[in-house]
C-alpha positions as CSV (number, residue, x, y, z in Angstrom):
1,X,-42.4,89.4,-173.5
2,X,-45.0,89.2,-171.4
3,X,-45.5,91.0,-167.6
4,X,-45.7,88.6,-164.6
5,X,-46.3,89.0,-160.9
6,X,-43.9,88.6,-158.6
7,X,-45.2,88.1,-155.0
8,X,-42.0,86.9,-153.8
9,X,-39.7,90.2,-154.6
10,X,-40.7,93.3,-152.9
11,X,-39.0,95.4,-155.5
12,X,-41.3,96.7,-158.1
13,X,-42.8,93.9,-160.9
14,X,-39.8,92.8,-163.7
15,X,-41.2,93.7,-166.9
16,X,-39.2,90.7,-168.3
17,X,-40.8,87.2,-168.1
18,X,-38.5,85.7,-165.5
19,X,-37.3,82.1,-166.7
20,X,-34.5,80.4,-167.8
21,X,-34.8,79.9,-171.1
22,X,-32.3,78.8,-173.8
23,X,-33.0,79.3,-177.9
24,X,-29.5,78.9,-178.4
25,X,-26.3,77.6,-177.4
26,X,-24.3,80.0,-175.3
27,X,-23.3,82.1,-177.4
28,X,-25.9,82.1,-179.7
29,X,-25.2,83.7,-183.7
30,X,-25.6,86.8,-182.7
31,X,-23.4,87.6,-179.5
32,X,-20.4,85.5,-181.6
33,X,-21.1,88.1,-184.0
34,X,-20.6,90.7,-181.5
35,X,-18.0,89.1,-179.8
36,X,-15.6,89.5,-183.0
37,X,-16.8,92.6,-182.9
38,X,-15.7,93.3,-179.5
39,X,-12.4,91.6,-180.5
40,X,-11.7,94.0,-183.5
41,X,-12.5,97.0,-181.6
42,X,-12.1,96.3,-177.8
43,X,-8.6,95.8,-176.2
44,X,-8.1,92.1,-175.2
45,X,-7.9,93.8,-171.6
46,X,-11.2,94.5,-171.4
47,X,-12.3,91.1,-170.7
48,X,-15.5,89.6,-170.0
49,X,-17.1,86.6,-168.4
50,X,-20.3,85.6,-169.9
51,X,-20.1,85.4,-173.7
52,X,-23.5,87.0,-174.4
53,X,-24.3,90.3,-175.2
54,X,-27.0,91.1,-173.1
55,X,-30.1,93.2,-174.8
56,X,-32.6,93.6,-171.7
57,X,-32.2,92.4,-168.1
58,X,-34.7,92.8,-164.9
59,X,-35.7,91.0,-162.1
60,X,-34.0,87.8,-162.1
61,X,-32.5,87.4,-165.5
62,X,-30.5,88.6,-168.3
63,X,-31.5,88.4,-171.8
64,X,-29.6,88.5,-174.5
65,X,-29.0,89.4,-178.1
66,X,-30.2,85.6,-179.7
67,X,-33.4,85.8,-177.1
68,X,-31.7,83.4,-173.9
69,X,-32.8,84.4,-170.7
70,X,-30.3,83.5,-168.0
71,X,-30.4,83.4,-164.5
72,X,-28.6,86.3,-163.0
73,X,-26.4,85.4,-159.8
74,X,-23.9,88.1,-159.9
75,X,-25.7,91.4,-160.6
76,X,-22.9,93.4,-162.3
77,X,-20.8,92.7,-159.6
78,X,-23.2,94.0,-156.6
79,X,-24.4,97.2,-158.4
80,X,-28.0,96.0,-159.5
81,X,-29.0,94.7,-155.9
82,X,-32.5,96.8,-156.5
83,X,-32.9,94.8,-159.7
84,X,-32.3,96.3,-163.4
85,X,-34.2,99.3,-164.3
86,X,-36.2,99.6,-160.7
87,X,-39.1,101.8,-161.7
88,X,-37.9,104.8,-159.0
89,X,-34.6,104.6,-160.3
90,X,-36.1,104.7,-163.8
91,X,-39.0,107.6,-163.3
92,X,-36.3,109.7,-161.3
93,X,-33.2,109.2,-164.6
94,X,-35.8,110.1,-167.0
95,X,-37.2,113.2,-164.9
96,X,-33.5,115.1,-164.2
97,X,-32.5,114.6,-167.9
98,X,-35.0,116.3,-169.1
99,X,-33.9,118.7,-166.7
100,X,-30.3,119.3,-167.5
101,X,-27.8,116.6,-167.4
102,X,-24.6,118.4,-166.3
103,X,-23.2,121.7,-164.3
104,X,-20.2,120.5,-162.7
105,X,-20.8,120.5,-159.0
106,X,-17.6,122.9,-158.5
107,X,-18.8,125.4,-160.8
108,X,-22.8,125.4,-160.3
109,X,-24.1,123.4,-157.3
110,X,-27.4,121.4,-157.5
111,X,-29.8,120.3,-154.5
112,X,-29.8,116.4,-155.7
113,X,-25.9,116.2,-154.6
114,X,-26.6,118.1,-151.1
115,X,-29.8,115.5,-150.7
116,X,-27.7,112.8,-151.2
117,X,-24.7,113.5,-148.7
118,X,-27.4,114.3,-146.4
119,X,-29.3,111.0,-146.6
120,X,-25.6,109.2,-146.7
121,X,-24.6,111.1,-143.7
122,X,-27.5,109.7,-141.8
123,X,-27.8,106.0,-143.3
124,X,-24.1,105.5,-142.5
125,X,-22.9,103.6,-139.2
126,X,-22.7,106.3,-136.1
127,X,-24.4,109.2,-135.1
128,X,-21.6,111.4,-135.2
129,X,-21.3,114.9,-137.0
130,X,-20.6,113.3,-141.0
131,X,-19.9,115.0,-144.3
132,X,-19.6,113.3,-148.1
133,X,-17.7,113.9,-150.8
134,X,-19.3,112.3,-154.1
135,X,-17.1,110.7,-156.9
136,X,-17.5,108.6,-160.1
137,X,-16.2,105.1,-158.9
138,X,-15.2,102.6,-156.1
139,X,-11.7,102.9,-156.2
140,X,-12.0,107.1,-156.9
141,X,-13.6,107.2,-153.8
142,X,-10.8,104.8,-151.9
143,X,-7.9,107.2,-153.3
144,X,-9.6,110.5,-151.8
145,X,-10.5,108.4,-148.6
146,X,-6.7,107.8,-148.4
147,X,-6.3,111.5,-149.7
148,X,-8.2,113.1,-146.9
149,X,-6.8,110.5,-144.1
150,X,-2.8,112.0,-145.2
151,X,-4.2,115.8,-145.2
152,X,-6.0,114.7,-141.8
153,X,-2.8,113.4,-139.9
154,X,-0.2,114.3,-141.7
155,X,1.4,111.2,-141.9
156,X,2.5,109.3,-145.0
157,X,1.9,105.1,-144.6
158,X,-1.0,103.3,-145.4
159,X,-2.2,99.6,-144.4
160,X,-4.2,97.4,-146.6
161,X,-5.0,93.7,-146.0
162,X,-4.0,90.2,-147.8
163,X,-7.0,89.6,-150.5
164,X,-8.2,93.1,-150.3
165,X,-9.4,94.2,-153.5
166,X,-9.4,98.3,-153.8
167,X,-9.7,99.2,-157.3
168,X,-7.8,100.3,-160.9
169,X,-5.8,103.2,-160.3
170,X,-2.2,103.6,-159.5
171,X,-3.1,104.0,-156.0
172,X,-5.5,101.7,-155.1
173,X,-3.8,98.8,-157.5
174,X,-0.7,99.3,-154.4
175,X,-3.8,98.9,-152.1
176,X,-4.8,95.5,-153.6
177,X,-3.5,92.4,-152.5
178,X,-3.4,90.1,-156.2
179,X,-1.6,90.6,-158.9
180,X,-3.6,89.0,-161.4
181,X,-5.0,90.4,-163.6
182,X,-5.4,93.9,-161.6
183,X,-1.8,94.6,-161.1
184,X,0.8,92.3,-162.9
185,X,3.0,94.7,-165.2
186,X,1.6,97.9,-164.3
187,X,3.9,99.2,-161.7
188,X,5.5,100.9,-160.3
189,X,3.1,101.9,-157.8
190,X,2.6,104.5,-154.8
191,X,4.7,104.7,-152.3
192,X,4.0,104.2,-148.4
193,X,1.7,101.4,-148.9
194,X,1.9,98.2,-146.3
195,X,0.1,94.7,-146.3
196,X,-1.0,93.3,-142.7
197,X,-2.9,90.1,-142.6
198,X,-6.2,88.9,-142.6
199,X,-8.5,87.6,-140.3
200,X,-9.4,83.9,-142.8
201,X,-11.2,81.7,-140.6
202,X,-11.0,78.7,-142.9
203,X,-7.4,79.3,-143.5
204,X,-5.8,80.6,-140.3
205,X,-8.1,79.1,-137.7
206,X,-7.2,81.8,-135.2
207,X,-10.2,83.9,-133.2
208,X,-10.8,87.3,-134.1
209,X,-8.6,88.4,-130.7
210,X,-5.6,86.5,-132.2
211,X,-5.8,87.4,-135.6
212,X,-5.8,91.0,-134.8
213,X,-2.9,90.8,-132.5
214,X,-1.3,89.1,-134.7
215,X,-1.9,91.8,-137.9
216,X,-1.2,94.9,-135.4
217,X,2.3,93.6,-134.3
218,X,3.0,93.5,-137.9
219,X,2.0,97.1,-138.2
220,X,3.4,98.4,-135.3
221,X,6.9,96.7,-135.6
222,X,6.8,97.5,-139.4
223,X,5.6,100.6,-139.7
224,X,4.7,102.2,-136.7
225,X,1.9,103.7,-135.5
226,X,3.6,107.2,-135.5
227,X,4.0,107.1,-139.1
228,X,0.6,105.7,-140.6
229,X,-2.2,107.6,-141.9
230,X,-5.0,105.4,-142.5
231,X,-5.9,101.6,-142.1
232,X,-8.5,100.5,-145.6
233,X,-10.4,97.3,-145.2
234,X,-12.9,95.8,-146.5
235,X,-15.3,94.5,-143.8
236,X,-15.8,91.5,-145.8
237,X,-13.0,91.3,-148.8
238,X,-15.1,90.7,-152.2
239,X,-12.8,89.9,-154.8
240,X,-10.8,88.4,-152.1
241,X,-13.5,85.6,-151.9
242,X,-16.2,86.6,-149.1
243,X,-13.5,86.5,-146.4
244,X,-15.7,86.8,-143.1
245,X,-13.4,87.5,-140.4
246,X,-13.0,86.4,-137.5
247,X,-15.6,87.7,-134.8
248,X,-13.8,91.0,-132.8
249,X,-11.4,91.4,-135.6
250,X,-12.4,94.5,-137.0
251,X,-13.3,95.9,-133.4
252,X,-9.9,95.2,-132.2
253,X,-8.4,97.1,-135.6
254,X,-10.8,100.3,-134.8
255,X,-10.5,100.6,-131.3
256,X,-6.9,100.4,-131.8
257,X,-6.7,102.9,-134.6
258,X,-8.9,105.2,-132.5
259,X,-6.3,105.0,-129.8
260,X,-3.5,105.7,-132.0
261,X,-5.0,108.7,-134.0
262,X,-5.0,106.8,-137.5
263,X,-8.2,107.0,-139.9
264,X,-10.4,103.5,-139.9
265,X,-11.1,103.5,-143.5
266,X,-14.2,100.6,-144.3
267,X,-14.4,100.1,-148.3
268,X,-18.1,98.9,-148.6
269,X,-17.8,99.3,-152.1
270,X,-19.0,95.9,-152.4
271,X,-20.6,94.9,-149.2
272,X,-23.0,98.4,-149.1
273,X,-26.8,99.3,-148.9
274,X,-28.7,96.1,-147.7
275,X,-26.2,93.7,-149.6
276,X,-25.2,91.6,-146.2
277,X,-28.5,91.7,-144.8
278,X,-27.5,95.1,-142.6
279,X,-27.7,98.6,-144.7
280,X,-23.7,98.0,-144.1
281,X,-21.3,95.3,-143.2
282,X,-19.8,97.7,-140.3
283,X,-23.3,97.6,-138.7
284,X,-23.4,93.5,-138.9
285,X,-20.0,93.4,-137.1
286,X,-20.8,96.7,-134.8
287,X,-17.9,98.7,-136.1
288,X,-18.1,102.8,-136.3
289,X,-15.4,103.5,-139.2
290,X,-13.8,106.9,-139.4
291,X,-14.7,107.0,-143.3
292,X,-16.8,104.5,-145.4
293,X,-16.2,104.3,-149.0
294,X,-19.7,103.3,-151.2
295,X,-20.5,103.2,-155.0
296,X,-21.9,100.0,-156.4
297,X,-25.2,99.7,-155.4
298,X,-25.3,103.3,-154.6
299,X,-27.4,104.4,-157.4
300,X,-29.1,101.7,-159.1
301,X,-26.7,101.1,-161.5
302,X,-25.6,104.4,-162.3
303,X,-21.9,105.6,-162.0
304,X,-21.4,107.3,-158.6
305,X,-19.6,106.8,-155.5
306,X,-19.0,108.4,-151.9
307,X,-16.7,109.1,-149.4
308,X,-18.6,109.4,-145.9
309,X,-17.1,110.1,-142.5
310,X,-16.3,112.3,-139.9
311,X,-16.9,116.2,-140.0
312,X,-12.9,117.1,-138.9
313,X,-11.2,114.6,-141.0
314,X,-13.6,115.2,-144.3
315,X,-12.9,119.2,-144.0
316,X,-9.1,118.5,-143.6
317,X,-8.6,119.4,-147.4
318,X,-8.4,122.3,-148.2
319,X,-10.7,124.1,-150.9
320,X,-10.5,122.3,-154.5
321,X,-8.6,119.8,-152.7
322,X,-11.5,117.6,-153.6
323,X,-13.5,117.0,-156.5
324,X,-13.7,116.1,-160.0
325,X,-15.8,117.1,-163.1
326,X,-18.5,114.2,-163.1
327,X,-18.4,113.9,-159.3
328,X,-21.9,113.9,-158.5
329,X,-23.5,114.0,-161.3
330,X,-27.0,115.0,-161.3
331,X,-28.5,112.2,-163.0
332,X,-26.7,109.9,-160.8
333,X,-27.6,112.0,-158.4
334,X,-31.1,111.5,-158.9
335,X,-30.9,107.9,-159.0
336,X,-29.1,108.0,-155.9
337,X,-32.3,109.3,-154.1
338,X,-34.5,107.1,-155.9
339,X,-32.5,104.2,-154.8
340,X,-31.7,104.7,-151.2
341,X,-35.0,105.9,-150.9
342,X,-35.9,101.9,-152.0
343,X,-33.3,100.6,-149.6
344,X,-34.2,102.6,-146.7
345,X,-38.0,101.6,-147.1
346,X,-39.4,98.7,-149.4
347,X,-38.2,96.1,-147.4
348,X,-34.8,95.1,-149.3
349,X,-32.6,94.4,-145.9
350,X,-35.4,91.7,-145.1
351,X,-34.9,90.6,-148.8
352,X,-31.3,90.4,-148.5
353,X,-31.8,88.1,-145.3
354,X,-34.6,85.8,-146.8
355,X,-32.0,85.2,-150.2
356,X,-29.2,84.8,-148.4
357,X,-30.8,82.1,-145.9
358,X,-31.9,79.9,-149.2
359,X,-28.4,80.4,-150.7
360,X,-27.2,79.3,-147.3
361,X,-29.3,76.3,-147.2
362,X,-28.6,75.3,-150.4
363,X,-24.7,75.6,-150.5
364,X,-24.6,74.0,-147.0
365,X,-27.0,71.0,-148.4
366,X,-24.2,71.1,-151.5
367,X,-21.3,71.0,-148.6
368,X,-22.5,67.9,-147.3
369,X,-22.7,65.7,-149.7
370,X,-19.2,67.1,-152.2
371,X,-16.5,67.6,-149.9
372,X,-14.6,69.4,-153.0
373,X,-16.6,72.1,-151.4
374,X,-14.2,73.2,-148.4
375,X,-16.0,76.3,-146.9
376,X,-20.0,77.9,-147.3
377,X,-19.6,82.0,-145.7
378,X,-21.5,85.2,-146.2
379,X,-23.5,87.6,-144.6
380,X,-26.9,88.5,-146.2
381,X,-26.9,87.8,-149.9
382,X,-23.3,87.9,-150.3
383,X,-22.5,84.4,-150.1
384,X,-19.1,82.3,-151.7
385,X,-18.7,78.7,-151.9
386,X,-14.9,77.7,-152.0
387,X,-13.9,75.1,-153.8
388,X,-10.5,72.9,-152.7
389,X,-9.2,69.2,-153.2
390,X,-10.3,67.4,-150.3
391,X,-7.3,65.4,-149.6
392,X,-4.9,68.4,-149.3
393,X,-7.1,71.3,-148.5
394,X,-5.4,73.0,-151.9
395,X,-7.4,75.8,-153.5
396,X,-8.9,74.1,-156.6
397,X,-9.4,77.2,-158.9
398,X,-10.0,74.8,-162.4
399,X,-13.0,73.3,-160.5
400,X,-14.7,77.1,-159.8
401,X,-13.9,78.1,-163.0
402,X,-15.0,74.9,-164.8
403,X,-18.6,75.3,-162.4
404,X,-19.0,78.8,-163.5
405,X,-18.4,77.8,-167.1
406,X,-20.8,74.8,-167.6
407,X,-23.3,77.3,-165.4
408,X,-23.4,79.9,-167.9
409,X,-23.6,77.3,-171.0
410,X,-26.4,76.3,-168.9
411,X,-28.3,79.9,-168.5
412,X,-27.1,81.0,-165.0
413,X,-24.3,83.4,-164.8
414,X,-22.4,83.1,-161.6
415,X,-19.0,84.9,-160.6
416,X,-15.6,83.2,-159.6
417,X,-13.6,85.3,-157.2
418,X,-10.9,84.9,-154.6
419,X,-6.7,85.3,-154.3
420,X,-6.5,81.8,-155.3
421,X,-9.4,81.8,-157.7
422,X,-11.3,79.0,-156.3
423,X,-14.4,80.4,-154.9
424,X,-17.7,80.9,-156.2
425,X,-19.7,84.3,-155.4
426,X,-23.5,84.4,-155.3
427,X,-24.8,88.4,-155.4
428,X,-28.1,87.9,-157.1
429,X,-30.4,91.6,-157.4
430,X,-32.7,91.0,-154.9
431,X,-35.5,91.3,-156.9
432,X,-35.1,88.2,-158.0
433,X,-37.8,85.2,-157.3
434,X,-37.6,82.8,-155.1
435,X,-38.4,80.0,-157.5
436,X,-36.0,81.4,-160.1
437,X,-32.9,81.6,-157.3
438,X,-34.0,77.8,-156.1
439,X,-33.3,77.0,-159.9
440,X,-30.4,78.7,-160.5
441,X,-29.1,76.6,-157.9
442,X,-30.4,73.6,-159.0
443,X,-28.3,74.5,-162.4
444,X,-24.7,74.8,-160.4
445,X,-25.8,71.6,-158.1
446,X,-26.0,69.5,-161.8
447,X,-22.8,71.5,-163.2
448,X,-21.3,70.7,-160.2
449,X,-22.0,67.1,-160.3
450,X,-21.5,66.8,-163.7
451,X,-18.0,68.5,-163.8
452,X,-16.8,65.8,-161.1
């Protein structure tokens, strides 16, 4: 495949031509092949939601194992915002495994971990005294967030929001709001965890002012402040659909936790480095969060995650109190570096500003004329289209899922998302072109259309 330039993305040149291209049908011969592969060896819980198996991807696109190229929208769920393979990342994996790939932080300590605690200590919102704690995944890192808060306060309760997604384990499937298919039939769960509601402009129509008030009477009637150790959120809920809240929501819910002594906990799992046109959602929305939980994005597509905050509530465990056996692993480590190092200085925050206007424009344009499209929100390039039958205002989940299916049949992966299923996520790396992300829109206007 042949090298092109690619003026419009400041991240290093794809070496994939970037197109749309379809040889196939979707799924071509070969990813059916592997797909009954995948059935005969996989559990039917590890599901999936394009049915390709994908052989090379960079820049823009995905290409997969019967030569289609498709449009990538969703970028492994906000991890490859840097694009595939981003030549820092690439040179710096390839440089540390030649140099060893594994110590154990807790047994032999390595510089690349220390270097990246200190450059997350700094990139993260306030200018207060930090520390980090690295870990393997998102919801790993929410679970010792929630960890260090109880050691920190001693108290036992917990808050998490209505369409909060947290993660997988015991612990953070308590913290997340819908049952399926993250939580139906797994229980029981931990204890001491609470649900207060969201700020969901579209839904609730109250002001940031109100729709705090109206969550911290429940928590203080409930639960009481007395008793509660931390307060998770995500700034903007992802698997929740792209909820922006209300403006002063999340100011009121950290100057109140402040007051009370309980740890603001921000999950940017999703929402971090660059991805909502800020380097975090908390800076967008001018919010200083106790401890901020990252992974994601983090490291370029590489397994690692963080817990950031505060000096006196990160040393508040005591000694192997925290930790793990891949935590920090050097080659994640080292990709780590290499990718906040493009975050920090090759423009991508612009990027993720310039993307998210055209998505913006396009999905408003879409708005206008197709009322079945009910709201257009985001910050940066983390934008959701939700989709609802315009006499009632009822989600429409069969509509975003039918949009997301004739999209992929039609080379563009795109993500569905939401408690009620009926929104449509747009996270495209932002390496990809502008022409490219103008077509892959073009693709869900005509699936759109053509699924009314």
């Amino acid at each position: 495949m042949s090298t092109i330039d690619l003026p419009t993305a400041p991240l290093g040149g794809p070496a994939l031509a970037q197109e749309r291209r379809l040889r196939t049908a979707i799924p071509g011969p070969r990813s059916q092949e592997l797909l009954q592969r995948k059935a005969a060896a996989v559990p039917v819980g590890v599901g999936h939601t394009a049915p390709i198996h994908a052989v090379a991807a960079g820049g823009g696109v995905v290409v997969d194992a019967d030569g289609n190229s498709l449009i990538d929208l969703g970028s492994g769920i906000a991890v490859t915002t840097i694009g595939n393979a981003h030549p820092k990342v690439v040179a710096a994996v390839q440089e540390q495994a030649a140099r060893f790939t594994h110590t154990c932080f807790m047994i032999s300590p390595y510089e690349s971990y220390i270097q990246v605690a200190e450059t997350l200590n700094r990139l993260t919102p306030g200018d207060h005294p930090k520390k980090t704690a690295l870990f393997n995944s998102g919801a790993e890192a929410v679970e010792n967030a929630v960890k260090i808060a109880r050691k920190h306060t001693g108290r036992p309760a917990v808050v998490a929001f209505e369409h909060g997604y947290h993660g997988r384990t015991n612990l953070t499937m308590a913290l997340t709001a819908k049952s399926m298919p993250y939580k139906s039939g797994f229980g029981p769960f931990a204890g001491e965890i609470y649900r207060a509601p969201l700020s969901y402009p579209f839904r609730d129509g109250l002001s940031g002012a109100d729709a705090a008030r109206r969550a911290l009477s429940m928590i203080e009637k409930q639960i009481g402040a007395e008793n509660l150790a931390a307060v998770v959120i995500e700034p903007i809920p992802g698997e929740g659909g792209f909820i922006v809240p209300a403006e002063g929501f999340l100011g009121a819910l950290a100057r109140w936790c402040r007051e009370n002594g309980v740890v603001f906990i921000a999950d940017e799992v999703q929402t971090g480095f660059a991805r909502t046109g800020d380097m975090f959602a908390c800076d967008g929305f001018g919010v200083v969060p106790d401890l901020i939980t990252t992974a994601k994005g983090i490291a370029g597509g590489l397994p690692l995650a963080a817990v950031t905050g505060r000096s006196e509530i990160m040393d508040a465990a005591h000694v192997g109190g925290l930790g793990g056996t891949y935590g920090g692993n050097p080659i994640a480590c080292a990709a780590a570096l290499a990718a906040l190092d493009v975050f920090e200085n090759d423009g991508v925050i612009e990027r993720a500003r310039a993307v998210g206007a055209i998505l913006m424009d396009r999905l408003l344009g879409m708005q206008e004329r197709d009322p079945r499209i009910g709201d257009v929100r985001g910050r940066g390039a983390m934008v959701a289209a939700e989709f609802v039958v315009p006499e009632t205002g009822d989600a429409d989940a069969a509509l975003a899922a039918a949009v997301a299916k004739a999209c992929i049949a039609d080379g563009v992966i795109v993500l569905t998302c939401g408690t009620y299923g009926n929104v449509l996520r747009f996270l495209p790396p932002l390496s990809i072109g502008d022409d490219l992300l103008s077509e892959g829109l073009d693709v869900l206007e005509s699936a759109l259309r053509d699924v009314g």
